[in-house]
The first five atom37 places (N, CA, C, CB, O) and aatype in JSON, in Angstrom:
{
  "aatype": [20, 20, 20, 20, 20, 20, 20, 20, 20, 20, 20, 20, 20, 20, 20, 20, 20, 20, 20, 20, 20, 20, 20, 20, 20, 20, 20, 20, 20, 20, 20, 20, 20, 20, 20, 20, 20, 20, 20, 20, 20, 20, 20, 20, 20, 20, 20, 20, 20, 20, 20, 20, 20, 20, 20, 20, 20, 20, 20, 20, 20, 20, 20, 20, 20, 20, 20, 20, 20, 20, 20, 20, 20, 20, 20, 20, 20, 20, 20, 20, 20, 20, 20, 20, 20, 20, 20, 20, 20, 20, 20, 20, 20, 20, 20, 20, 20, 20, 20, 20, 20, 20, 20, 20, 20, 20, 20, 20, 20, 20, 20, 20, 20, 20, 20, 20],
  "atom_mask": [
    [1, 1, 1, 1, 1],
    [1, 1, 1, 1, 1],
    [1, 1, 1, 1, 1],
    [1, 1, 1, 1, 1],
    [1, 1, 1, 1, 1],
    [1, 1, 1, 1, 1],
    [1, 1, 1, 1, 1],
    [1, 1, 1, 1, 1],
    [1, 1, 1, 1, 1],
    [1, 1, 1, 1, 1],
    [1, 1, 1, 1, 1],
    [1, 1, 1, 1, 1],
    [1, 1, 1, 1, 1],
    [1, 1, 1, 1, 1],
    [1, 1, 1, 1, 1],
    [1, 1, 1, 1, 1],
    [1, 1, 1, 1, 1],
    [1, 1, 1, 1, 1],
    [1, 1, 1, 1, 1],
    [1, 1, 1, 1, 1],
    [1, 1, 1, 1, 1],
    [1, 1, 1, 1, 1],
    [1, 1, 1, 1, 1],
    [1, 1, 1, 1, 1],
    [1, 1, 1, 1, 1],
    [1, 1, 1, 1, 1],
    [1, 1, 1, 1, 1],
    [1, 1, 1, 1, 1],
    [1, 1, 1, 1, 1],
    [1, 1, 1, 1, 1],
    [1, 1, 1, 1, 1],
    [1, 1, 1, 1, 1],
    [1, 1, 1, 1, 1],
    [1, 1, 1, 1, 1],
    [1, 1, 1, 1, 1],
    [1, 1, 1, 1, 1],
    [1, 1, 1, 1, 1],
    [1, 1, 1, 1, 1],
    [1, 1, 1, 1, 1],
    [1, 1, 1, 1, 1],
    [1, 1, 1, 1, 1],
    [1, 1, 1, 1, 1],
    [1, 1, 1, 1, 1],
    [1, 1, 1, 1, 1],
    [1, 1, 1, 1, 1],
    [1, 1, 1, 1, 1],
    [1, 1, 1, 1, 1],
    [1, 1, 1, 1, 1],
    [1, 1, 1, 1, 1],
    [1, 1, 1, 1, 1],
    [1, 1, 1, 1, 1],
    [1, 1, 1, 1, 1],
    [1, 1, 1, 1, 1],
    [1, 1, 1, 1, 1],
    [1, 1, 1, 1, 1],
    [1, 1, 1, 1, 1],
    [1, 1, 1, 1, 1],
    [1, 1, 1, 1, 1],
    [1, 1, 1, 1, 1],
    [1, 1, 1, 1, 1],
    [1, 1, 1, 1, 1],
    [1, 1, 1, 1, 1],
    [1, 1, 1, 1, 1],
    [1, 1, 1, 1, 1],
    [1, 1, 1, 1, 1],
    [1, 1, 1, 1, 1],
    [1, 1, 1, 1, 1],
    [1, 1, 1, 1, 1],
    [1, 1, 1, 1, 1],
    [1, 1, 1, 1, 1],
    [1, 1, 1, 1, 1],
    [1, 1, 1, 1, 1],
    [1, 1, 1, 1, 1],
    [1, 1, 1, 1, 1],
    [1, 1, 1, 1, 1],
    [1, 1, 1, 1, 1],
    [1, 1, 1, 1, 1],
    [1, 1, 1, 1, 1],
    [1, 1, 1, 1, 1],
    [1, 1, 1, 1, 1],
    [1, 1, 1, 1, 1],
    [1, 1, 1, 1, 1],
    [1, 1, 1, 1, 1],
    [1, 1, 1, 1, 1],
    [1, 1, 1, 1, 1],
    [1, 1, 1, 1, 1],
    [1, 1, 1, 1, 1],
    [1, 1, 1, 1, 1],
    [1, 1, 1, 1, 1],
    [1, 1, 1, 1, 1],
    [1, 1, 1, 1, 1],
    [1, 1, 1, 1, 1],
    [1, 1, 1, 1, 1],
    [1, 1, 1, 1, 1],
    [1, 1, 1, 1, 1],
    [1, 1, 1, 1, 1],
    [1, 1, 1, 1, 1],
    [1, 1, 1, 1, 1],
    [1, 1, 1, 1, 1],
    [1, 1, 1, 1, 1],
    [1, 1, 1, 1, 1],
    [1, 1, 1, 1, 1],
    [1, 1, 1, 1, 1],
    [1, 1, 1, 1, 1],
    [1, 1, 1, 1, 1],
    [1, 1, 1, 1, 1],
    [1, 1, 1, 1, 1],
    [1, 1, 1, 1, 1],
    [1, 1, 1, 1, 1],
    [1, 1, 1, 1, 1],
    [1, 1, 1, 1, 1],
    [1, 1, 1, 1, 1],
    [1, 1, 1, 1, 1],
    [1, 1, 1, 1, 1],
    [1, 1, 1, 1, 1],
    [1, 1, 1, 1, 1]
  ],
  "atom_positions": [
    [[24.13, 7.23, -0.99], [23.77, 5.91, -0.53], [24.34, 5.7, 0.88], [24.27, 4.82, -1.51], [25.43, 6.24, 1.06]],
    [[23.94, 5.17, 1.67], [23.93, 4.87, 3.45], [24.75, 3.84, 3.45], [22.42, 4.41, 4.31], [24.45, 2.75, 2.96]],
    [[25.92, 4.12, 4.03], [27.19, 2.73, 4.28], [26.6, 1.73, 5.27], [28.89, 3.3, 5.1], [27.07, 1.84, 6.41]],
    [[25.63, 0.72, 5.09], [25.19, -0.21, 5.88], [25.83, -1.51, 5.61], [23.86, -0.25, 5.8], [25.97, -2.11, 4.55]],
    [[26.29, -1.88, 7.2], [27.03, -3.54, 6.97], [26.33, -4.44, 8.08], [29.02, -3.61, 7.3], [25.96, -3.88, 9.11]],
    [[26.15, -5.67, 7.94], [25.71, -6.83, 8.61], [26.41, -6.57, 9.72], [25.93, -8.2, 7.98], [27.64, -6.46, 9.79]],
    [[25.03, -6.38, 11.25], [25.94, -6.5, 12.27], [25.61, -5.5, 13.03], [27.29, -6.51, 11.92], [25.73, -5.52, 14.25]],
    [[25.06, -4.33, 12.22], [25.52, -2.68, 12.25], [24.04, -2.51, 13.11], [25.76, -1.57, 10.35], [23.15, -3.31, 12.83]],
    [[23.84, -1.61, 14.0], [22.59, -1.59, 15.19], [22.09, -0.89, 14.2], [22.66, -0.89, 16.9], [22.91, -0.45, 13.4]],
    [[20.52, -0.58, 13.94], [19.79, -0.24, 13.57], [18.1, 0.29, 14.64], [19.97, -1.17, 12.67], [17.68, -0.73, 15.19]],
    [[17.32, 1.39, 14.92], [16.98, 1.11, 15.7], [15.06, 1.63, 14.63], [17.89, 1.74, 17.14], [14.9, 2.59, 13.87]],
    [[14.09, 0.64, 15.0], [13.22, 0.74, 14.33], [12.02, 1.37, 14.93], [13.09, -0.31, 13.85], [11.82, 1.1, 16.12]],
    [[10.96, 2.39, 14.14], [9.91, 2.64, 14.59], [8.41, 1.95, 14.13], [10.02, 3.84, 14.47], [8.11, 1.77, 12.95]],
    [[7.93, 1.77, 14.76], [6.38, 1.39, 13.91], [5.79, 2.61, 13.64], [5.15, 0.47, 14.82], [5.73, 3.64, 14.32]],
    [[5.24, 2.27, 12.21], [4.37, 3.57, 11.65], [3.1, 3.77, 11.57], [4.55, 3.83, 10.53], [2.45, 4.69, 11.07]],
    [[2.78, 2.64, 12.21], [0.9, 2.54, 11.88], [0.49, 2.98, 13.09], [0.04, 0.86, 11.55], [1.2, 3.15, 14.08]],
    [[-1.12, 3.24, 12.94], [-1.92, 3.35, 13.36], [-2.79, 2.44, 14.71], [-2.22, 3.49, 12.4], [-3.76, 2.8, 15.38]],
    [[-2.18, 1.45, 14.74], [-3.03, 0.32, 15.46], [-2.7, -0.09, 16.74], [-3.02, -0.88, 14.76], [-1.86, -0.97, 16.94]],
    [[-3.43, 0.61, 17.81], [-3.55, 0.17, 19.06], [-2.72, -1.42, 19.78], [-5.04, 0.14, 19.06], [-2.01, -1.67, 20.76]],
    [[-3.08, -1.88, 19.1], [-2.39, -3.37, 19.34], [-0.77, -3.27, 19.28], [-2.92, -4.51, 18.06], [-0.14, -3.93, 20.1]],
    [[-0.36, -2.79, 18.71], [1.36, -2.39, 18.46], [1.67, -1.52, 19.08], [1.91, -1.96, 17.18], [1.05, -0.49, 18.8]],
    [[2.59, -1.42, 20.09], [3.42, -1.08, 20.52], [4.17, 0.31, 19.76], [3.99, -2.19, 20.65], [4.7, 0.19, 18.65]],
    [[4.14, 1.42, 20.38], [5.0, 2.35, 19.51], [6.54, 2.92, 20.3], [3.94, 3.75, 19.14], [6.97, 4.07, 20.33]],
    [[7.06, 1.85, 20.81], [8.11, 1.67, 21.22], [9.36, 1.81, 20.32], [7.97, 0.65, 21.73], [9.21, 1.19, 19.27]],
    [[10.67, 2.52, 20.45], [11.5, 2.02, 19.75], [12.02, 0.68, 19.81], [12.24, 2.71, 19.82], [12.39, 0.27, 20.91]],
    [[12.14, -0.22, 18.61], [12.82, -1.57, 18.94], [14.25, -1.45, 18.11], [11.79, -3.01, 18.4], [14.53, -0.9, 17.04]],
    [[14.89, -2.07, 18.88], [16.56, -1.65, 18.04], [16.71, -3.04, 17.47], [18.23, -1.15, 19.27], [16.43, -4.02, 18.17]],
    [[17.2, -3.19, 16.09], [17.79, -4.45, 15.57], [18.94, -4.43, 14.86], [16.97, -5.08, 14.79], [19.53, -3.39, 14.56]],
    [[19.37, -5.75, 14.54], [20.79, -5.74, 13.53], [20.46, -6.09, 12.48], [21.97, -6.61, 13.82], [19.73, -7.07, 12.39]],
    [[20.99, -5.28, 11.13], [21.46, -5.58, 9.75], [22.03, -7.12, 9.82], [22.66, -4.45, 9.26], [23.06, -7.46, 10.39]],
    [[20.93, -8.18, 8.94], [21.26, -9.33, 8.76], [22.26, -9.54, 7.36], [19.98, -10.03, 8.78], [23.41, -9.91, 7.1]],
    [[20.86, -8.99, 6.54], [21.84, -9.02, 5.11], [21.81, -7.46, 4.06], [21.11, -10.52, 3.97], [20.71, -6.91, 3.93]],
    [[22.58, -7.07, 3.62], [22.52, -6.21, 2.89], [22.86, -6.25, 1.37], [23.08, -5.51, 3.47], [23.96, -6.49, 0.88]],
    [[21.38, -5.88, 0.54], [21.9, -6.01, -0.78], [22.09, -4.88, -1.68], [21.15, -6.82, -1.39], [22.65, -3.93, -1.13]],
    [[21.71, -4.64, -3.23], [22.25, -3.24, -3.52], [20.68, -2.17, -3.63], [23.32, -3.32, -5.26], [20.62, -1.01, -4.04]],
    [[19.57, -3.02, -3.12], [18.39, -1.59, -2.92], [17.8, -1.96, -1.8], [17.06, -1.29, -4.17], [16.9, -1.23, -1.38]],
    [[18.24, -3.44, -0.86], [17.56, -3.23, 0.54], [18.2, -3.9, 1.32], [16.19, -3.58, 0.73], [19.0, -4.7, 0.83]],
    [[18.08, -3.81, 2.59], [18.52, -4.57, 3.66], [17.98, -5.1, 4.4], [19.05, -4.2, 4.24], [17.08, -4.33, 4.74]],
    [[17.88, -6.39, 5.18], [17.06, -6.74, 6.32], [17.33, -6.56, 7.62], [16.83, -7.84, 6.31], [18.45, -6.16, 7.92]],
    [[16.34, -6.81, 8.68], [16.6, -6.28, 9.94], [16.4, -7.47, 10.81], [15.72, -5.06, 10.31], [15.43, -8.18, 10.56]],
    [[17.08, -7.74, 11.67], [16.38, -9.02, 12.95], [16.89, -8.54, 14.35], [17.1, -10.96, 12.72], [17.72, -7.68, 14.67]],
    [[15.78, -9.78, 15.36], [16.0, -9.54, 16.52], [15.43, -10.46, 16.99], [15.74, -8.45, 16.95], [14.64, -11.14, 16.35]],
    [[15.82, -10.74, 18.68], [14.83, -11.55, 18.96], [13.79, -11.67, 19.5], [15.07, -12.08, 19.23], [13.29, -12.7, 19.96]],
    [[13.31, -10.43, 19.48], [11.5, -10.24, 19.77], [10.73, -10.06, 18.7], [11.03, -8.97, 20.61], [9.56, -10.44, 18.7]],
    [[11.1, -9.68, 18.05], [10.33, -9.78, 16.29], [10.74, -10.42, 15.04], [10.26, -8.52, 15.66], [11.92, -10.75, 15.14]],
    [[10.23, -10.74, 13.88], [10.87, -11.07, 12.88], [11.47, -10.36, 12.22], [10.36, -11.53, 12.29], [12.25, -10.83, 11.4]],
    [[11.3, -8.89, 12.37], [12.24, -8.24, 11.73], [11.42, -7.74, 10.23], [13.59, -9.25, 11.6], [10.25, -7.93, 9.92]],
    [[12.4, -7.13, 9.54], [11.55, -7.01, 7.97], [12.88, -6.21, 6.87], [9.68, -5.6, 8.16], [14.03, -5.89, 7.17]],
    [[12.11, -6.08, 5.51], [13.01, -5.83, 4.6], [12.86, -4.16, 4.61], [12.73, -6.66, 3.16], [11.72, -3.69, 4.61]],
    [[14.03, -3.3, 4.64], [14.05, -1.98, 4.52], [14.81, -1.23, 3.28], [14.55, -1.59, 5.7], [15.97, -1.55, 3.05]],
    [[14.08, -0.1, 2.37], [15.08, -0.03, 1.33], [16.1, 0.97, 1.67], [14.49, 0.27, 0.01], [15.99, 2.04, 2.28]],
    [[16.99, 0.46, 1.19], [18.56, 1.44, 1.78], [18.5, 3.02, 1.32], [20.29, 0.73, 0.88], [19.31, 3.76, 1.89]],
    [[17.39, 3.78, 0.07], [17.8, 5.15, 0.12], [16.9, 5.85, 1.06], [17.79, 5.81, -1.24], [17.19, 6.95, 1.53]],
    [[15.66, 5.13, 1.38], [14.63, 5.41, 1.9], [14.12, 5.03, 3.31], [13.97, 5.08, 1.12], [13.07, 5.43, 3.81]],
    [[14.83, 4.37, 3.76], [15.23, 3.59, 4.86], [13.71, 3.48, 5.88], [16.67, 4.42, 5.65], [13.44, 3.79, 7.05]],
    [[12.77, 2.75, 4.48], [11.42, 2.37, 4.72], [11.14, 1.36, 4.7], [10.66, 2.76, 4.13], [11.74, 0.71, 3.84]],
    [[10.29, 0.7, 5.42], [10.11, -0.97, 5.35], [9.41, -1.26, 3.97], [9.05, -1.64, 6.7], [8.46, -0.61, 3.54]],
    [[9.98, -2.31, 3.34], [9.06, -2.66, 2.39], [8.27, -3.94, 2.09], [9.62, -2.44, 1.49], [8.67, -5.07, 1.82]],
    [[7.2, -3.5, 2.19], [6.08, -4.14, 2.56], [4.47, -3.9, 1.41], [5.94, -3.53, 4.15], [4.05, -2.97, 0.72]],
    [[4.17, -4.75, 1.6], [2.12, -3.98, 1.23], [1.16, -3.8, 1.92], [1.13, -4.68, 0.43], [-0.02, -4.04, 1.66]],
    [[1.73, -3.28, 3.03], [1.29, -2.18, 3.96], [0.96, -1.2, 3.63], [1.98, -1.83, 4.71], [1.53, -0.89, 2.58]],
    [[0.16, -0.33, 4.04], [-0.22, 1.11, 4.06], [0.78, 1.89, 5.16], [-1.88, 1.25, 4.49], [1.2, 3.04, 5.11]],
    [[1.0, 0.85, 6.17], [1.54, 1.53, 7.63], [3.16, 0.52, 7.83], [0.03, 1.15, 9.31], [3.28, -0.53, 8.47]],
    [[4.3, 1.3, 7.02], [5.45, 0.82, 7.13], [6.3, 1.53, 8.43], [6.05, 0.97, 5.78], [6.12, 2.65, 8.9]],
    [[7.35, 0.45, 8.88], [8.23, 0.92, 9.8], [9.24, 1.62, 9.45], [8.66, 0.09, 10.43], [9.63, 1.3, 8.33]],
    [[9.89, 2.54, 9.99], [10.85, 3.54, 9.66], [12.39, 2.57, 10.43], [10.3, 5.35, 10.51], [12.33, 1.99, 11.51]],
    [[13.6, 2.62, 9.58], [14.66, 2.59, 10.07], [15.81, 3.72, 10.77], [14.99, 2.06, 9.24], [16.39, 4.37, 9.9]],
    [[15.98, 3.85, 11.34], [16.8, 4.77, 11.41], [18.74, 4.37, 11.98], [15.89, 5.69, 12.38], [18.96, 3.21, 12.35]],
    [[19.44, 4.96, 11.97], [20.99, 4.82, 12.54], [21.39, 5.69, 13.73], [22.03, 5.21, 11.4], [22.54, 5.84, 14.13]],
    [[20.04, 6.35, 14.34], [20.64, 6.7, 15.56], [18.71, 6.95, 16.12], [22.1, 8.32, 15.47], [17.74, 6.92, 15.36]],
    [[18.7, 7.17, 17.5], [18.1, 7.21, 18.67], [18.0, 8.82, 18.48], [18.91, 6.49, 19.99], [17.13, 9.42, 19.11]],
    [[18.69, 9.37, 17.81], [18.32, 10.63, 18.04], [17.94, 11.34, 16.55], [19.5, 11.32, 18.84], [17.58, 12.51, 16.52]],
    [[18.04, 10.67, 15.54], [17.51, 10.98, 14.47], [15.73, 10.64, 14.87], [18.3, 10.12, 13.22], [14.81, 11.39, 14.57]],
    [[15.65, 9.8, 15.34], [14.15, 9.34, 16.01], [13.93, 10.73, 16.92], [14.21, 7.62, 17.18], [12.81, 11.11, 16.59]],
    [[14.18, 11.16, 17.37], [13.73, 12.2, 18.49], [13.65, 13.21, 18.02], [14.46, 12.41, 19.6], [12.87, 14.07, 18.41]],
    [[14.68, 13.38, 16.79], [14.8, 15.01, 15.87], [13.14, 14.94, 15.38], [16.26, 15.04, 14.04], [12.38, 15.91, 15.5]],
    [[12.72, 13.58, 14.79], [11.81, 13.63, 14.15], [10.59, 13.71, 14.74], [11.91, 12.86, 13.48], [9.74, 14.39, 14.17]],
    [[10.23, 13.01, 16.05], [9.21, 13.53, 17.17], [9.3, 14.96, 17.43], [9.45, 12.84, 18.54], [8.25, 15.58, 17.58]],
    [[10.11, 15.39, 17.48], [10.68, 16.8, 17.82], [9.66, 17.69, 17.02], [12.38, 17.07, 17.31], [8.65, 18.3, 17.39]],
    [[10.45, 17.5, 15.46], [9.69, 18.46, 14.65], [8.39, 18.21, 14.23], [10.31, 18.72, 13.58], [7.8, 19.12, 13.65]],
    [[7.64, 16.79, 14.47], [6.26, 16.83, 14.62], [5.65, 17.64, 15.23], [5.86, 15.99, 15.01], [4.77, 18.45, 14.93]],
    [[6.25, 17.33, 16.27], [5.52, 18.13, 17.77], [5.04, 19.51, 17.26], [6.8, 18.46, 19.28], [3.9, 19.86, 16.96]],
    [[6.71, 20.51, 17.24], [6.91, 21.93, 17.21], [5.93, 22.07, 15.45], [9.0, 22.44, 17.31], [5.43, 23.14, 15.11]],
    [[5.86, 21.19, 14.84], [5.5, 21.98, 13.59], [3.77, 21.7, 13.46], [6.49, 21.36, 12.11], [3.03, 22.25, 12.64]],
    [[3.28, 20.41, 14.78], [1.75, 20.71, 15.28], [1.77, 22.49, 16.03], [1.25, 19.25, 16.76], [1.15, 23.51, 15.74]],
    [[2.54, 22.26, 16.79], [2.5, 23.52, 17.8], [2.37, 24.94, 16.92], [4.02, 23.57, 18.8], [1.57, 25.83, 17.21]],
    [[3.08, 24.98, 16.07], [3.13, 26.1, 15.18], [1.84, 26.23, 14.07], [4.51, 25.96, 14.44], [1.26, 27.23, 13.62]],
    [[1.66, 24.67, 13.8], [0.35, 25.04, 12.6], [-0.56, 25.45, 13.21], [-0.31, 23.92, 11.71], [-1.23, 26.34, 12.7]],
    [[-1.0, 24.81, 14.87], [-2.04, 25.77, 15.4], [-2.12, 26.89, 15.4], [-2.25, 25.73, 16.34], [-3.19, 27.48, 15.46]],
    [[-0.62, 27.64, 15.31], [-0.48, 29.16, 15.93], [-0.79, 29.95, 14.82], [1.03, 29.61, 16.55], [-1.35, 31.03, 15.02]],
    [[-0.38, 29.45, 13.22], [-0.94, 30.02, 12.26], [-2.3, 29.09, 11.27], [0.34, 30.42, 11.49], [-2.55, 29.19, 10.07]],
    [[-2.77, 28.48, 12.01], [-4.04, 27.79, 11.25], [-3.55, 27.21, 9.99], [-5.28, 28.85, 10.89], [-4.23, 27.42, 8.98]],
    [[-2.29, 26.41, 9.9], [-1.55, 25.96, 8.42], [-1.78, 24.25, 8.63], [0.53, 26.52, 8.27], [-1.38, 23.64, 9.62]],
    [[-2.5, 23.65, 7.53], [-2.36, 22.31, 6.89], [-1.37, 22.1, 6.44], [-3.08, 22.0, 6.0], [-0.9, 23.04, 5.8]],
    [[-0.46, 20.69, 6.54], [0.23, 20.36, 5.94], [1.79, 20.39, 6.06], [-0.21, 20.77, 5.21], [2.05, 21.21, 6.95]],
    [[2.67, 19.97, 5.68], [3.96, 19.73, 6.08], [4.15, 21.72, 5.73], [5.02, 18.21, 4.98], [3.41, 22.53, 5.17]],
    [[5.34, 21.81, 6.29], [5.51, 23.28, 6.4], [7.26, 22.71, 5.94], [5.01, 24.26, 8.25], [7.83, 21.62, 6.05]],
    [[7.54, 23.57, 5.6], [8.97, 24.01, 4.62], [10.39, 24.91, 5.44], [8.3, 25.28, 3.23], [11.19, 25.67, 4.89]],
    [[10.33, 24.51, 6.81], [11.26, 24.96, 7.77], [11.87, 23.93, 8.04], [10.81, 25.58, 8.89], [11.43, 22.79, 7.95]],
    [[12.95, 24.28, 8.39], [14.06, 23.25, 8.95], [14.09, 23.29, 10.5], [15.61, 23.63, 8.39], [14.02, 24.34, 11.15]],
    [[14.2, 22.06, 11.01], [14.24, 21.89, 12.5], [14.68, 22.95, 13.27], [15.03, 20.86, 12.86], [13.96, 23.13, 14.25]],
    [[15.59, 23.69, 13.17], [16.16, 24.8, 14.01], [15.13, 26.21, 13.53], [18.04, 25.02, 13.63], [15.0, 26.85, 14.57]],
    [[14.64, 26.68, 12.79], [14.04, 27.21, 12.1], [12.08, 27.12, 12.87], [14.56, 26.49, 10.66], [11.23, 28.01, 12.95]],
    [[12.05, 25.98, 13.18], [10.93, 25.9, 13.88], [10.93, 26.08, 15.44], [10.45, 24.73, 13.56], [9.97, 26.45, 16.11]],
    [[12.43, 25.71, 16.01], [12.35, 25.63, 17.43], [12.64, 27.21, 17.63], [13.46, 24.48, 18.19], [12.22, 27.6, 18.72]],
    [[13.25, 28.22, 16.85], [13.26, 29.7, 17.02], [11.79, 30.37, 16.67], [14.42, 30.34, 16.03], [11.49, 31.52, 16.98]],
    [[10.99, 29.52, 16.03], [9.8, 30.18, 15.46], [8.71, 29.62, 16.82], [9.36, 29.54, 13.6], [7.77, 30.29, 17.24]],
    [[9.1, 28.32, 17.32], [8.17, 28.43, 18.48], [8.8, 29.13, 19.7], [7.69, 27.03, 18.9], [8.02, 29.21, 20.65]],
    [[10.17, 29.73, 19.93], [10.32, 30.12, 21.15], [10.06, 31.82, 21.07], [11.77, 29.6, 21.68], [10.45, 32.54, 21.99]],
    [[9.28, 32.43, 19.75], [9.2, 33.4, 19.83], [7.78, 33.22, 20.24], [9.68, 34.1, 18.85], [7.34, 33.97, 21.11]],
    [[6.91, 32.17, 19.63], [5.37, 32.68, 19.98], [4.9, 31.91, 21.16], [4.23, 32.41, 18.71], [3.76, 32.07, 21.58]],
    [[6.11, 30.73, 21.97], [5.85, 30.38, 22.86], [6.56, 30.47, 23.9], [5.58, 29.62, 22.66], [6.62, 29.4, 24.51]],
    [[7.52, 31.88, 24.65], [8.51, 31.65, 25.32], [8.9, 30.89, 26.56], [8.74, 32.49, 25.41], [8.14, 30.46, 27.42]],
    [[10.02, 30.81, 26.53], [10.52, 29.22, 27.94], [9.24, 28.5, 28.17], [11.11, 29.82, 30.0], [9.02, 28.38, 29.38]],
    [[8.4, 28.02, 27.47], [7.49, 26.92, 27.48], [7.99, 25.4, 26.72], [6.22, 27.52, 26.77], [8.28, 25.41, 25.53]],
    [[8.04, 24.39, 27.36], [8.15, 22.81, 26.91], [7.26, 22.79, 26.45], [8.28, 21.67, 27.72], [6.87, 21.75, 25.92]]
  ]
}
C-alpha cells in the first residue's frame, strides 16, 4: 500500500483520447485520504477521486487519469511506450510485450544503434 498524506504533491496525467484536453502533466495535492482512495485538487481543475493501490482515477469513464508520485515515473512510462512501439514494429508483435524497461532500451539499442 502507497504511504499517501494530505498535502503530499501528486502529479496527474489525462488518459483519454479527446482532442479538447490537454495532455499536459498537471501536478496536484492530496486533499483527503481514505483507506481505498484519495482525492486530488488544484486550482485549475477540480481535481478527482484516485484509488490508492491502483493509483487510477475513479470514475465512469472509459478514459481515466493516471496518478503518479514522481515526474519521472511519468517519463519511465512514455519511455517504454515509445521503445516497446519501436520494437513491436521491428518484430511485427501486438500487444503489451513482457520486458522490463531496461530490457527494452538494450533490445532497441541493438536493432537501433545511437539512434533517439
Amino acid at each position: 500500500m502507497k504511504d499517501l498524506k494530505v498535502g503530499q504533491k501528486v502529479w496527474i496525467r489525462y488518459a483519454g483520447f479527446d482532442s479538447r484536453h490537454s495532455r499536459d502533466i498537471r501536478e496536484g495535492v492530496i486533499t483527503k485520504v481514505g483507506r481505498k482512495y484519495f482525492e486530488v485538487n488544484n486550482n485549475k481543475w477540480d481535481g478527482g477521486r484516485f484509488e490508492i493501490e491502483t493509483m487510477i482515477e475513479s470514475n465512469n469513464s472509459n478514459y481515466k487519469d493516471h496518478a503518479y508520485l514522481s515526474i519521472k515515473d511519468i517519463e519511465e512510462e512514455i519511455e517504454f511506450g515509445n521503445l516497446s512501439s519501436e520494437i513491436r514494429k521491428t518484430f511485427g508483435h501486438y500487444g503489451k510485450l513482457s520486458f522490463s524497461l531496461e530490457q527494452l532500451r538494450a533490445i532497441k539499442e541493438i536493432i537501433n544503434p545511437s539512434s533517439n
